[in-house]
C-alpha positions in Angstrom: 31.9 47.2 -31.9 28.6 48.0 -29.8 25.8 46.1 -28.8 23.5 48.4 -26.9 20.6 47.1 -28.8 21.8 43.7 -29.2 21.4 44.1 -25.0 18.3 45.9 -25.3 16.3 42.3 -25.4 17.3 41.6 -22.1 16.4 43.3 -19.4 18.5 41.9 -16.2 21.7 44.2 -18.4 19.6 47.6 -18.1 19.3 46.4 -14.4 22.6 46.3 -14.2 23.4 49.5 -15.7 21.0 51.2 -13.2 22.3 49.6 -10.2 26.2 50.6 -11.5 24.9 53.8 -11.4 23.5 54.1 -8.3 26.4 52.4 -6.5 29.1 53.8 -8.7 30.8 51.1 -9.6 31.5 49.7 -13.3 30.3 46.7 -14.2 30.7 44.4 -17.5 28.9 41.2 -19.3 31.9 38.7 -19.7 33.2 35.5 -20.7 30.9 33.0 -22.2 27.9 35.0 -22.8 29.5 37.4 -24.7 31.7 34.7 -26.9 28.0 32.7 -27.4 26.2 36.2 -28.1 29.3 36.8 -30.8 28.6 33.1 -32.0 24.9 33.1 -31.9 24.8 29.7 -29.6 22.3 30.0 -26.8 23.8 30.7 -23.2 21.3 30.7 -20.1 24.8 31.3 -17.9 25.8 35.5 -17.3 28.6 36.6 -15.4 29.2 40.2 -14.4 32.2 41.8 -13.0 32.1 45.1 -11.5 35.0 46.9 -10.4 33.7 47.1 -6.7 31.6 45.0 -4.4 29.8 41.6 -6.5 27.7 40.8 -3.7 26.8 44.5 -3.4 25.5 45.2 -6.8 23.8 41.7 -6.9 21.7 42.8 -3.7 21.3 46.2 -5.4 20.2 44.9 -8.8 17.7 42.2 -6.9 16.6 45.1 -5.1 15.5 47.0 -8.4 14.4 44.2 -10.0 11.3 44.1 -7.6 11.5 40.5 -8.3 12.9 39.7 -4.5 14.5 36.5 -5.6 16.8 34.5 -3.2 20.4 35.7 -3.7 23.0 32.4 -2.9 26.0 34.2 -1.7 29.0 33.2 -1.6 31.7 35.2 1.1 34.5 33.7 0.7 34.8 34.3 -3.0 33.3 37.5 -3.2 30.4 36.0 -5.6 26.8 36.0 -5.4 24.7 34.3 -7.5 20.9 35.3 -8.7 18.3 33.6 -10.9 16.3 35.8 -13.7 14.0 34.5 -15.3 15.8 31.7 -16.9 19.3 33.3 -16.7 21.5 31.9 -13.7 23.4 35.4 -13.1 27.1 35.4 -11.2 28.4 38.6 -9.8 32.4 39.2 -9.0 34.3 41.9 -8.2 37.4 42.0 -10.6 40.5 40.6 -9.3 43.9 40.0 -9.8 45.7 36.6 -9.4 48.8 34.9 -8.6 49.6 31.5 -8.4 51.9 29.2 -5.8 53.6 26.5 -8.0 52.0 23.2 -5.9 48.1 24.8 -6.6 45.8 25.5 -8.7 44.3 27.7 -6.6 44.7 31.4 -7.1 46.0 34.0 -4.2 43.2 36.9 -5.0 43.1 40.6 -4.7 41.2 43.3 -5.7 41.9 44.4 -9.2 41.0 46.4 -12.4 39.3 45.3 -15.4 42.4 45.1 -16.9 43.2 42.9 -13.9 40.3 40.4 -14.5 40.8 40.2 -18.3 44.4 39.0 -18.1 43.3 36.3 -15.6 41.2 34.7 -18.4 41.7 31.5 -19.7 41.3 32.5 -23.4 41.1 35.5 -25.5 37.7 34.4 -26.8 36.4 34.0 -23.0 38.1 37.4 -22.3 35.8 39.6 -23.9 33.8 42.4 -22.3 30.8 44.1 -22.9 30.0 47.5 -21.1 26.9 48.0 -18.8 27.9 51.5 -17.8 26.0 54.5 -18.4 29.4 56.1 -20.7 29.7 53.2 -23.1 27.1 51.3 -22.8 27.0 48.3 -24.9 30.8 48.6 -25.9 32.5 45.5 -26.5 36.4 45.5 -24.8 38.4 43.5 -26.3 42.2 43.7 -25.0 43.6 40.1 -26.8 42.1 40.5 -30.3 39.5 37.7 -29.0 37.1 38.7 -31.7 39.6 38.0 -34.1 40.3 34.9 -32.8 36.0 33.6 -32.8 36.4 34.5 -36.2 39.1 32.3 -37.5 37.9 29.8 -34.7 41.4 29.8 -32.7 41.8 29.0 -29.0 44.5 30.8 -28.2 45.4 32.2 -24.3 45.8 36.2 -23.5 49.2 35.7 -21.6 52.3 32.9 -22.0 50.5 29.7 -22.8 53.2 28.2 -20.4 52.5 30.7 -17.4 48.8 30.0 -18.1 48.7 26.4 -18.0 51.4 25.8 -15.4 49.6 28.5 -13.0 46.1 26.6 -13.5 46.6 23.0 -15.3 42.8 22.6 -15.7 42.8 25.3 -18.4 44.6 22.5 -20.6 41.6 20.7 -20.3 39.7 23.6 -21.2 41.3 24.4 -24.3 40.6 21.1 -25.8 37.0 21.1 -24.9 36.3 24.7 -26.2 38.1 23.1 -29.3 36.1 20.3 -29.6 32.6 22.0 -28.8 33.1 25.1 -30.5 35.5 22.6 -33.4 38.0 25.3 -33.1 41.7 24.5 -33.5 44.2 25.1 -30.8 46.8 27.7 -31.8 50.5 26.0 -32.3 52.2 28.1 -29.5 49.2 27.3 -26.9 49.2 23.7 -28.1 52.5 23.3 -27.7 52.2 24.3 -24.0 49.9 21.6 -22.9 52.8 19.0 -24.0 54.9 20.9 -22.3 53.3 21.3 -19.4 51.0 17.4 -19.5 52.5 16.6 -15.8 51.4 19.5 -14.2 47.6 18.1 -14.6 49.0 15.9 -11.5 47.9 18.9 -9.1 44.3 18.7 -10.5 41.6 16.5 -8.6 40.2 14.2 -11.0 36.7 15.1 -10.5 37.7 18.1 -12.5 39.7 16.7 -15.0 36.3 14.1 -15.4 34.3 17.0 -15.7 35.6 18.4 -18.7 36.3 15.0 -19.9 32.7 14.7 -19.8 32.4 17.0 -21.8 34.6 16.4 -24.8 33.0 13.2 -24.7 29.2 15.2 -25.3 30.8 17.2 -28.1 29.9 16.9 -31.8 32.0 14.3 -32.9 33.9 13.6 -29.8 36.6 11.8 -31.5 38.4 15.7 -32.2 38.5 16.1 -28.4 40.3 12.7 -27.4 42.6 13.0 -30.4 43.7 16.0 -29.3 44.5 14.8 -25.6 45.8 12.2 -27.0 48.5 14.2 -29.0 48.9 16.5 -26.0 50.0 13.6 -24.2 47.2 14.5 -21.7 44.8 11.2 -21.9 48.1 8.9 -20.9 48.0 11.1 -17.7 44.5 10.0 -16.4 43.5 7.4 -18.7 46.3 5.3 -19.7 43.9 2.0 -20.3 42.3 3.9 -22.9 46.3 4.7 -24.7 47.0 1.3 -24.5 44.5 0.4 -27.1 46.7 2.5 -29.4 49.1 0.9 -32.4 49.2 -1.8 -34.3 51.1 -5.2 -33.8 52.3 -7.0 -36.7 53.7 -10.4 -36.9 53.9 -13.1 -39.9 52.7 -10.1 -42.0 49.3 -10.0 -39.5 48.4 -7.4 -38.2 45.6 -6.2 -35.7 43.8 -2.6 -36.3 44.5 0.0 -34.2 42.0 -0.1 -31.2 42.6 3.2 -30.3 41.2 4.4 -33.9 38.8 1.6 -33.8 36.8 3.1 -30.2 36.8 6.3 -31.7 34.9 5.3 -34.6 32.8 3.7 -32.9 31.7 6.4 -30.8 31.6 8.4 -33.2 29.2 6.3 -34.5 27.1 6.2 -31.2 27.3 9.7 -30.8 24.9 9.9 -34.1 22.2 8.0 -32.4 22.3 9.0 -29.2 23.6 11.7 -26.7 23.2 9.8 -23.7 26.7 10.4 -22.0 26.8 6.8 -20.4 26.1 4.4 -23.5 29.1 7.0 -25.5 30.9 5.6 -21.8 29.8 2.2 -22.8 31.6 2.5 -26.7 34.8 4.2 -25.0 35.3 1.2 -22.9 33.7 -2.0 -24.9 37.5 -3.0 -26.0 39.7 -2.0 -23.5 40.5 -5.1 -22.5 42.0 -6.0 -25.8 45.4 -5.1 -24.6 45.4 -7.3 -21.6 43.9 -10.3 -24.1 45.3 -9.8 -27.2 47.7 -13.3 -28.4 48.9 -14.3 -31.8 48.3 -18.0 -33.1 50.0 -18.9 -36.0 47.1 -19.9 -37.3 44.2 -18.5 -36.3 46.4 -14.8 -36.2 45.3 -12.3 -33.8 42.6 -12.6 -31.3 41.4 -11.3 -28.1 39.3 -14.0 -26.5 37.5 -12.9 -23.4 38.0 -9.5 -23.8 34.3 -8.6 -23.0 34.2 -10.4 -19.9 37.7 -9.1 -18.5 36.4 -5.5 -19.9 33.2 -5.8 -17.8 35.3 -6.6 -14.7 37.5 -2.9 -15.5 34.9 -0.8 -15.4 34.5 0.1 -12.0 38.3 0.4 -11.3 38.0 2.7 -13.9 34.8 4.6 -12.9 36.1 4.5 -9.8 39.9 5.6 -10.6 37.8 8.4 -13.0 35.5 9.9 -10.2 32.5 8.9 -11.9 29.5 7.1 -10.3 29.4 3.8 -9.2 25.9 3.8 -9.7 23.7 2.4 -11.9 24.9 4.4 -14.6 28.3 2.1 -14.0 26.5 -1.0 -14.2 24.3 -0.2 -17.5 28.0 0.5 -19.1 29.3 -2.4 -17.4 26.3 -4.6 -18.5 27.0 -3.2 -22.6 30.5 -3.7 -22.2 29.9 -7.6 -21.0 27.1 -8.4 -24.1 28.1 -6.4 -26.8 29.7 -9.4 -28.8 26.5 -11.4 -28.0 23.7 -10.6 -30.7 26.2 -11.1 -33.3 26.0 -15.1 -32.4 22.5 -14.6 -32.7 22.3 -13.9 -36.1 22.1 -17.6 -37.5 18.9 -19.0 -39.1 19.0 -22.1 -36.6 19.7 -20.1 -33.3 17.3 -21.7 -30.7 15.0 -19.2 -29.0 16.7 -20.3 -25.9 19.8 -18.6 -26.5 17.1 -15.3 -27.4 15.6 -15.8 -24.2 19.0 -15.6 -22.3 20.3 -12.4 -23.8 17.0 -11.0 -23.1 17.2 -11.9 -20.0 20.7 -10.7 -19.3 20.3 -7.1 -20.7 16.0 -6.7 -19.4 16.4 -2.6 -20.3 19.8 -2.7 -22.0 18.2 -4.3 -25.0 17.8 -0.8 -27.1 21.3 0.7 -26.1 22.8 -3.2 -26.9 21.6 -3.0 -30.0 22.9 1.2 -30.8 26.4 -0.2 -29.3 26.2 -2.4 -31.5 25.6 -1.3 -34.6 28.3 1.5 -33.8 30.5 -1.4 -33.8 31.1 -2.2 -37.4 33.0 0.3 -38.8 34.3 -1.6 -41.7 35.2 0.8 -44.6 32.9 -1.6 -46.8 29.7 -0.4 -47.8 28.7 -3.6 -48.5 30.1 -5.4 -45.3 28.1 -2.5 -43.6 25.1 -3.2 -45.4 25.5 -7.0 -44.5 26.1 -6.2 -40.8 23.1 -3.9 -40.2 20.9 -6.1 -42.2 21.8 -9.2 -39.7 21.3 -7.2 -36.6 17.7 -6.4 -38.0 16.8 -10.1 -38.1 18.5 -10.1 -34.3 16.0 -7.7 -33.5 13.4 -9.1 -35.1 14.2 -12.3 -33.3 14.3 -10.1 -30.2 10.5 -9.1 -30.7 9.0 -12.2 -31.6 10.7 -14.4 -28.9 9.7 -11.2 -26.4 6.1 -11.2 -27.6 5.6 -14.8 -26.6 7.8 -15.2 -23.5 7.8 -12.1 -22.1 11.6 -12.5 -20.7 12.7 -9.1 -20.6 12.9 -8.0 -16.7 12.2 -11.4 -16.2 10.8 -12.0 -12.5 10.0 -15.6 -11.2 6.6 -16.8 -11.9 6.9 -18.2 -8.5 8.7 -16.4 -5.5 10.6 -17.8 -2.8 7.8 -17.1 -0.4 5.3 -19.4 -2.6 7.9 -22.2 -2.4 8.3 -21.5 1.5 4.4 -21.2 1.9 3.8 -24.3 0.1 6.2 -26.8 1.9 6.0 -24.9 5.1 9.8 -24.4 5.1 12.3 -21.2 6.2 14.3 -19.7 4.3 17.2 -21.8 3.0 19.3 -23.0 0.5 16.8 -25.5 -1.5 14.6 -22.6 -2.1 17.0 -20.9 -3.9 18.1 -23.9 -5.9 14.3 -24.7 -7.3 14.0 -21.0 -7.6 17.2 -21.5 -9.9 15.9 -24.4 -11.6 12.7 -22.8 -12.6 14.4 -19.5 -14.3 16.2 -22.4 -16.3 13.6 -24.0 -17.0 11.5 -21.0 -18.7 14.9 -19.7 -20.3 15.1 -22.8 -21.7 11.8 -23.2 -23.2 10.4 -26.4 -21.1 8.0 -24.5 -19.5 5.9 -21.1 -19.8 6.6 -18.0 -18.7 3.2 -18.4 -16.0 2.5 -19.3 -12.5 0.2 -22.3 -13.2 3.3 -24.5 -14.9 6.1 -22.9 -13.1 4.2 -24.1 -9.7 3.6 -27.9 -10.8 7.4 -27.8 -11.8 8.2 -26.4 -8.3 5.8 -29.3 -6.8 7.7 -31.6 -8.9 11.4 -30.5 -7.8 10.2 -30.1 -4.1 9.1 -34.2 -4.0 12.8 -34.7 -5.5 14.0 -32.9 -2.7 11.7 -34.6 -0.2 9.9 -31.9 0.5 6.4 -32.3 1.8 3.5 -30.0 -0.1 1.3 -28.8 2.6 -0.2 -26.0 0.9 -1.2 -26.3 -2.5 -1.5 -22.6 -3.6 -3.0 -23.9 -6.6 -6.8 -24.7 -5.1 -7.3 -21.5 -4.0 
């Protein structure tokens, strides 16, 4: 197959060919690009391999370009890196590898492209194109990895068991290409990930949460995780989350299967939203249901509290994970703790104080609450689902109206601690807190406005309780 013209669009591979030339040296488009150029997905990433010098023919190809960009090199690889245009360009000489059995890492020597294309992970990432002057535009294609984009296999070049053993992340790999690309894994390299689950142990989980990562972006995610699941790879990093797995029956009652159950619902979430940390948020809004879950003879199975101790797992598990403890944790954290709350709020006689509070608890969470939510029914009833959606539109509703008139969302004290200071002439100290305390109740609860002018007579009113003194009245001037 040739793709000279296919090539002939972008310019950075005539480069290439020039600068080849000039150094004599071959040089070949691999990996991704070419797999995303054979499945007409967009791909801003190009890696060259030349049989020769990488960092060489990156200088040399900057050199022709005229374009005198800033070439990040990298020594002790034998990579450079260049930016053109809006392609992000990687150079490497071929190589060969070998593995030692307690790393990942790779002993490296020079090689052929043979050499480099047995190296690959999977057929479909091992093809070539050429960028020499003889064959220009040539695709190479050693594994039958066209064959294998076509009846959208994952399979590896060499042993499946060699592969994954020498470099356990590849496991990893596989199942995200499968669940990006929705390929299938074939049976032989599938069947090498069970076998070889434990050596993921040699892996640092920042890697293992980088792929994980991305499974979790993929279109619908749930292929990826079933398929670690079945691999026996999620029990080796996330065992909290194949806990929620099975069902327990007793009296003839029986739970659902949580594991199932998260899936949906991210599934769910993933159709309104691709934001990585509220598809975090659905992974993690039940896993506590393990911990919690008790059977009463008569009220059958529940799992009381399972919100709460869920919120309190979520940085071990970020933190177990790799991921931040930032304030992407926290907005997951927050969703995990509130996502059973606007349910309660869907009855006619709710008081608008109990509004108030949950829009004061989740201020900027509100929206994602709400998509969490909603990704939470996933009753097989189209009229239960009907029902539920319906009721979380009056919560909104309420949401709005409540919001319009209080203005409770990122609710800040209509009077600071430095008012209440200033007024009685008083340090800092424990009372201030507790009338700054008393006056967030108060709003939340409706007694008094959201506004300075009543929330400072209260404060007056609670500071002569206390026996404080009002020396200046910040209301006269």
């Amino acid at each position: 197959m040739e793709f000279s013209k296919t090539l002939a669009g972008n310019k950075i591979f005539d480069l290439v060919r020039q600068a080849s030339g000039e150094l004599g040296v071959q040089s070949y488009v691999i990996g991704g690009f070419v797999r995303d150029l054979l499945l007409k997905r967009p791909c801003k990433d190009i890696d060259i391999v030349c049989v020769g010098s990488g960092i060489a023919l990156a200088k040399k190809v900057d050199l022709l370009s005229g374009e005198g960009q800033k070439i990040t090199v990298f020594k002790n690889f034998g990579t450079a890196m260049l930016r053109f245009g809006e392609y992000e360009i990687e150079f490497v000489g071929a190589r060969k590898e070998s593995y030692n059995r307690n790393s990942r890492k790779p002993i490296v020597e020079d090689g052929t492209l043979e050499d480099d294309q047995n190296r690959r992970d999977f057929t479909i990432n091992a093809l070539a194109i050429s960028l020499n002057e003889e064959d220009y535009g040539q695709l190479i294609d050693p594994f039958d990895g066209l064959k294998d984009l076509k009846a959208k296999m994952i399979r590896t070049p060499l042993d499946p068991d060699i592969t994954f053993s020498d470099d356990p992340l590849r496991m990893m790999r596989a199942i995200r290409f499968a669940a990006q690309l929705a390929f299938d894994i074939v049976p032989d390299t599938f069947d090498a990930i069970i076998k070889n689950t434990e050596r993921l142990q040699i892996v640092s989980m920042e890697r293992i949460s980088d792929e994980l990562n991305k499974i979790i972006l993929s279109q619908p995610p749930s292929y990826g995780f079933n398929l670690l699941f079945h691999a026996g790879l999620l029990k080796e990093f996330f065992p909290e989350m194949v806990a929620l797995y099975g069902r327990e029956t007793i009296n003839n009652q029986s739970h659902k299967d949580n594991f199932y159950h998260t899936l949906k619902v991210l599934d769910n979430l993933s159709q309104m939203s691709d934001d990585l940390w509220l598809r975090w948020a659905a992974i993690l809004h039940d896993i506590a249901k393990p911990a919690t879950k008790r059977f009463d003879p008569k009220a059958g199975w529940t799992f009381h509290g399972h919100e709460d101790k869920g919120a309190r797992m979520v940085p071990g598990i970020f933190r177990k994970l790799k991921l931040p403890l930032n304030d992407k944790m926290k907005l997951v954290q927050k969703l995990v703790k509130l996502h059973l709350r606007p349910i309660a709020l869907v009855s006619e006689e709710i008081s608008d104080s109990a509004v108030r509070r949950l829009l004061f608890e989740a201020g900027d969470a509100v929206e994602p609450l709400m998509m969490l939510c909603r990704a939470d029914i996933t009753t097989k009833d189209p009229r239960k689902t009907k029902k539920f959606l319906r009721n979380f539109d009056l919560v909104e509703k309420k949401f709005e109206e409540v919001e319009e008139k209080d203005k409770i969302r990122n609710f800040q004290p209509p009077v600071s601690g430095e008012n209440i200071m200033a007024s009685f002439g008083i340090g800092p100290s424990k009372v201030v807190g507790e009338i700054k305390e008393e006056i967030k109740e108060a709003v939340l609860e409706g007694e008094i406005s959201n506004n300075f002018t009543e929330a400072y007579q209260l404060m007056i009113e609670l500071g002569k309780k206390k026996n404080l003194n009002l020396q200046n009245n910040l209301l006269e001037k």
